[in-house]
N, C-alpha and C positions, 0 to 999 in steps of 0.2 A: 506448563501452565504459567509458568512464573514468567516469563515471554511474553505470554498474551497480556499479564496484567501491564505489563510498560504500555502497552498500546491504551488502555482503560483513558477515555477524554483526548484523545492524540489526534486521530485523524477526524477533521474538520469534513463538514455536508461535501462542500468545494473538493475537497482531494478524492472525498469517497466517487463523486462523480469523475472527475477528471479520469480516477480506476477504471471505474465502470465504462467509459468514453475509450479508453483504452484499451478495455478487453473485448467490447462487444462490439465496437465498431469497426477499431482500425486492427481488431483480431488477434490483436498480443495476447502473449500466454499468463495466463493467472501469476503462473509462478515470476515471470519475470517481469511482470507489472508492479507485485508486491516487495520482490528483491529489490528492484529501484527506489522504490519508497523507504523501506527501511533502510537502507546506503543512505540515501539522502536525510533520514532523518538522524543520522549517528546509531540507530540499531542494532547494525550489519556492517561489516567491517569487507 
């Protein structure tokens, strides 16, 4: 839980789309859509 609250205001309209653009379009897996993002945002190591 204490996880999820680091994300609380983090991910922007723009990136939540850019996800969704990602997974439902060009078919990428949830999980490594979200893996990406947190890497890039310093989250995930």
């Amino acid at each position: 839980m204490a996880q999820l609250k680091k994300l609380t205001n983090q991910i922007t309209e723009k990136q939540m789309q850019e996800m969704n653009y990602e997974v439902n379009v060009l078919k990428e897996k949830p999980s490594t859509v979200a893996k990406k993002y947190l890497t890039q945002q310093g989250l995930l190591k």
